[in-house]
N, C-alpha and C positions, 0 to 999 in steps of 0.2 A: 598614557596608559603605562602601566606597569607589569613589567613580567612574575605572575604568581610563586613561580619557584624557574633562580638562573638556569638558565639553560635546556628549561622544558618547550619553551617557546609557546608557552599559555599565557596572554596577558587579559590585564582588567582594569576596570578604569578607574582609577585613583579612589573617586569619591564613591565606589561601589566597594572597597578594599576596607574604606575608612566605617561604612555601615558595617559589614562581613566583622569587623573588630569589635566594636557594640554592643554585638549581642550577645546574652547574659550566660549562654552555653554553647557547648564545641557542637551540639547536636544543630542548635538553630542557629549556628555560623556556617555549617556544611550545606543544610540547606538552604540557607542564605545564597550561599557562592556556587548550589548546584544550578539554581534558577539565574545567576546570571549569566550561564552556560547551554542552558535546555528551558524548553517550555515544556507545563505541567504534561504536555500529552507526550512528551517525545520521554519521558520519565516512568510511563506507566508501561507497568511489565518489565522495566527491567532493575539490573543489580549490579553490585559490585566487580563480580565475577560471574562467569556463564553459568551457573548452576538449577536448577531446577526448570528447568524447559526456557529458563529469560536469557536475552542478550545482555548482555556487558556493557554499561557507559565506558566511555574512552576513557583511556589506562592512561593518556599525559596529564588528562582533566584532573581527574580523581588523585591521581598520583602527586601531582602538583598542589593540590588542599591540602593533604596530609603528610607532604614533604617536612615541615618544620616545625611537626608537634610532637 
């Protein structure tokens, strides 16, 4: 496994890292790398941030995708 971004302490497993690279936009690499974090049900309803009546995915998760773009 490989740590997503040093020092967040999110890892992923190599060859799911290696698909997550692949794909043709930064939109269907996030969600790529959201699903190998969450199942589609544990996704519905929420967002980025607490806004509009939704919970909030983990801020290491998210944070860690978009650390080094």
């Amino acid at each position: 496994m490989i740590e997503l971004s040093p020092g967040r302490g999110i890892y992923v497993y190599e060859s799911l890292l290696t698909k997550a690279a692949a794909k043709t936009s930064p939109r269907s690499t996030a969600l790529f790398l959201l699903s190998c974090f969450y199942r589609h049900e544990e996704l519905m309803g929420k967002n980025l941030e607490e806004t509009n009546g939704k919970t909030a995915l983990h801020n290491n998760i998210t944070e860690s995708m978009v650390s080094d773009i």
